[in-house]
DOTI-892814 format. One record per residue (C-alpha): residue in three letters; x, y, z. Coordinates in nm, 4 decimals. Layout:
residues N
   rest         xx         yy         zz
    Ala          X          Y          Z
...
end
This chain:
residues 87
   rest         xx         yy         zz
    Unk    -0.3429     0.9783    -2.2552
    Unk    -0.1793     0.7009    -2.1152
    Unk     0.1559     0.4723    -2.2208
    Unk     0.1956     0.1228    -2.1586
    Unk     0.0233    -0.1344    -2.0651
    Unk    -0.2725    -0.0728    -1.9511
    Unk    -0.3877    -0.4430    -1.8312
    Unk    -0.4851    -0.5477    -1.5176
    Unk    -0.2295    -0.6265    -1.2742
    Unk    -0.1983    -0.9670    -1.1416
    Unk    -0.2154    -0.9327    -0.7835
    Unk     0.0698    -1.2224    -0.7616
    Unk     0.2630    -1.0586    -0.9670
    Unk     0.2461    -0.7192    -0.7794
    Unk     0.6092    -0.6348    -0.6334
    Unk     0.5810    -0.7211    -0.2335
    Unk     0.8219    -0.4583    -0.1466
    Unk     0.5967    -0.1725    -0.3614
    Unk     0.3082    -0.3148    -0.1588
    Unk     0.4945    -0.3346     0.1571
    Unk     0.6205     0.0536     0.1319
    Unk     0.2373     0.1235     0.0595
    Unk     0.1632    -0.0135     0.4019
    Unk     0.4152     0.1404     0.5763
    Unk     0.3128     0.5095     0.4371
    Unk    -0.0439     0.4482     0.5245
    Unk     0.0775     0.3824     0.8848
    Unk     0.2875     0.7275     0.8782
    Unk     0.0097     0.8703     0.7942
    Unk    -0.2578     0.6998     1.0634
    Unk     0.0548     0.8312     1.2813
    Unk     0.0711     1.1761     1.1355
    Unk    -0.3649     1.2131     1.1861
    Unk    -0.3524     1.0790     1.5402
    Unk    -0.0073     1.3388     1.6387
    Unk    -0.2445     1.6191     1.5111
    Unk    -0.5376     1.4883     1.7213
    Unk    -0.2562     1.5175     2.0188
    Unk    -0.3117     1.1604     2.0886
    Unk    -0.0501     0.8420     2.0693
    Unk    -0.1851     0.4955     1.9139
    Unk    -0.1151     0.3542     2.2952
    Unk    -0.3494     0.6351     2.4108
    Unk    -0.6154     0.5253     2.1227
    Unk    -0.5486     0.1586     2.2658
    Unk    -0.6196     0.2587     2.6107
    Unk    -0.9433     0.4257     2.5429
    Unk    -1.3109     0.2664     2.5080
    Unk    -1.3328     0.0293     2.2036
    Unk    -1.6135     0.2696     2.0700
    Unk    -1.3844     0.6058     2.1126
    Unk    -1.1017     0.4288     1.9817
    Unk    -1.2758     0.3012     1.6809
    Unk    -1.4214     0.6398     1.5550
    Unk    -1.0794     0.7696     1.6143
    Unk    -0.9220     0.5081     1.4383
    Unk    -1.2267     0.5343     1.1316
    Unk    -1.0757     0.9211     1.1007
    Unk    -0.6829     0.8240     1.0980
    Unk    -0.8200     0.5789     0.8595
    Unk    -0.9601     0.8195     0.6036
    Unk    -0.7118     1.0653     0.6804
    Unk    -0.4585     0.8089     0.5746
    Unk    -0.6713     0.6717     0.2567
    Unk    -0.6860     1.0528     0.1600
    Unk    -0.3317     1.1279     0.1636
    Unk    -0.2555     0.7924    -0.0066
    Unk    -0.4744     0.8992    -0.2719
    Unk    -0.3230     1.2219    -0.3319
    Unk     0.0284     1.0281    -0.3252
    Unk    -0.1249     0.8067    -0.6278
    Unk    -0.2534     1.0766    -0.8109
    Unk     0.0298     1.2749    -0.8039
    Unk     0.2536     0.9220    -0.9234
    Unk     0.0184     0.8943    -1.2103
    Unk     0.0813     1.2472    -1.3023
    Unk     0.4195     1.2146    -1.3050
    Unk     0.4268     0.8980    -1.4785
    Unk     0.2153     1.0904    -1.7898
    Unk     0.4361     1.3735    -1.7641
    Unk     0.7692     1.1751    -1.8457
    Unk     0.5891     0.9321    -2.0875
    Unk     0.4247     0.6528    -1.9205
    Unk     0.5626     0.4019    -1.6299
    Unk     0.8766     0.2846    -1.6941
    Unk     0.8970    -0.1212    -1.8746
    Unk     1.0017    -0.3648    -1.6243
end
């Protein structure tokens, strides 16, 4: 069950600093998959575009996972103290 509104957010409308911290986490976490791969995002830069890119398609999904699970978990939360708070 949810609370609120439950209308489609305009995209205009959608705080810039929210999106901006979004942006920022997914490129912790790119960071975080490439520092447990042992590698540096210079090193993935140096390497052959093909290498690099399946590296980079990993970090990637590594990253969309984890932001996922961050979303998830804000959602829960959100239903657990009544719905997102009004603006």
């Amino acid at each position: 069950m949810r609370y609120g509104n439950d209308a489609p957010t305009n995209p205009e409308l959608t705080d810039t600093g929210a999106r901006e911290s979004y942006e920022h986490l997914e490129q912790a976490y790119i960071l975080e998959y490439l520092r447990s791969q042992g590698l540096t995002l210079e090193q993935v830069r140096a390497m052959p575009a093909e290498q690099a890119k399946e590296i980079m398609r990993a970090a990637s999904l590594y990253a969309s996972t984890q932001m996922a699970t961050v979303e998830a978990r804000a959602h829960l939360v959100e239903e657990l103290h009544g719905g997102p708070r009004a603006l």
